[in-house]
C-alpha positions in Angstrom: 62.0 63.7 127.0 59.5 65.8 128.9 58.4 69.0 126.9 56.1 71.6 128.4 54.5 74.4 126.5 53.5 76.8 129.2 49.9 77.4 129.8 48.8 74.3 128.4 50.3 70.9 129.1 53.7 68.5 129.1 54.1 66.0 126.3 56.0 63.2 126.5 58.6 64.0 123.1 60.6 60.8 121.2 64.0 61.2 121.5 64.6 60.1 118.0 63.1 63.3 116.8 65.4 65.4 119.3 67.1 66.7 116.3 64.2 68.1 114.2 62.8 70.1 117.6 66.2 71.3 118.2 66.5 72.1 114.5 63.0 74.4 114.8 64.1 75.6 118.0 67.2 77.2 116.0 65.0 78.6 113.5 62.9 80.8 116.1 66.5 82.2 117.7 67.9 82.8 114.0 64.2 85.0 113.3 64.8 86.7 116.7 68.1 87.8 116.0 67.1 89.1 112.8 64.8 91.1 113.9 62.3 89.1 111.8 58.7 89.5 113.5 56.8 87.5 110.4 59.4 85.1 110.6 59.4 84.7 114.2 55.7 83.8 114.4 55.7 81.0 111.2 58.8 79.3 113.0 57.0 79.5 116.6 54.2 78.1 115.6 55.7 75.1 113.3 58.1 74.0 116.1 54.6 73.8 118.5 52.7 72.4 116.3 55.5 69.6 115.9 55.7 68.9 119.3 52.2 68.7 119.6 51.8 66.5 116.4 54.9 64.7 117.6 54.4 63.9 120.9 51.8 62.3 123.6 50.5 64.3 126.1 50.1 63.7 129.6 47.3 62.9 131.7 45.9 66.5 132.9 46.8 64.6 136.8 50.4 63.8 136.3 53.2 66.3 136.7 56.6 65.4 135.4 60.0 67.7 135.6 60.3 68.8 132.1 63.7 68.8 129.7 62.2 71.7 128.0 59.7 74.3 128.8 58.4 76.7 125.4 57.2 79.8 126.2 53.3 80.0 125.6 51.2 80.1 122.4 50.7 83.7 123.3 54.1 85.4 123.3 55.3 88.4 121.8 57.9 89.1 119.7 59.6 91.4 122.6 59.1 88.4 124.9 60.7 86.2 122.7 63.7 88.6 122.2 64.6 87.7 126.0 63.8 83.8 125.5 65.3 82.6 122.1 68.7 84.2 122.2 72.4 82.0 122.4 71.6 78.5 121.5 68.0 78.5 122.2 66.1 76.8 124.8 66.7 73.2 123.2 70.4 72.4 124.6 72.3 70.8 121.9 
């Protein structure tokens, strides 16, 4: 699986651990709908620090379609609000 982070590069993600990122991914939508700003931000930055820790990234010259583009580092809680809504942005 192919996941980009916006603004900063596409790692190449084991499927095996498909689960856990969809898992995280539920926990940044479940912050969102509460409202939660803290909450948002710890669960944001744990699910892309997993796929970072998780995953190898690709050569800087190699562009692949991703399964699943994050939002940046950088965003907001209001830009989140429109992003992590429904079942996420991890399909189940």
């Amino acid at each position: 699986m192919i996941v980009r982070i916006s603004t900063e590069n596409q790692y190449v993600f084991p499927d095996d651990q498909a689960d856990r990122l969809n898992d995280l991914d539920n926990a940044v939508v479940a912050a969102v709908d509460a409202e939660d700003e803290d909450r948002f931000h710890e669960a944001f930055e744990e699910l892309l620090a997993f796929v970072r820790a998780e995953s190898t990234p690709l050569d800087a010259d190699e562009l692949e379609e991703s399964d699943v583009i994050l939002p940046p580092p950088d965003t907001s809680f209001v830009e989140a609000s429109a992003e992590f809504t429904g079942e996420g942005l991890i399909p189940d």
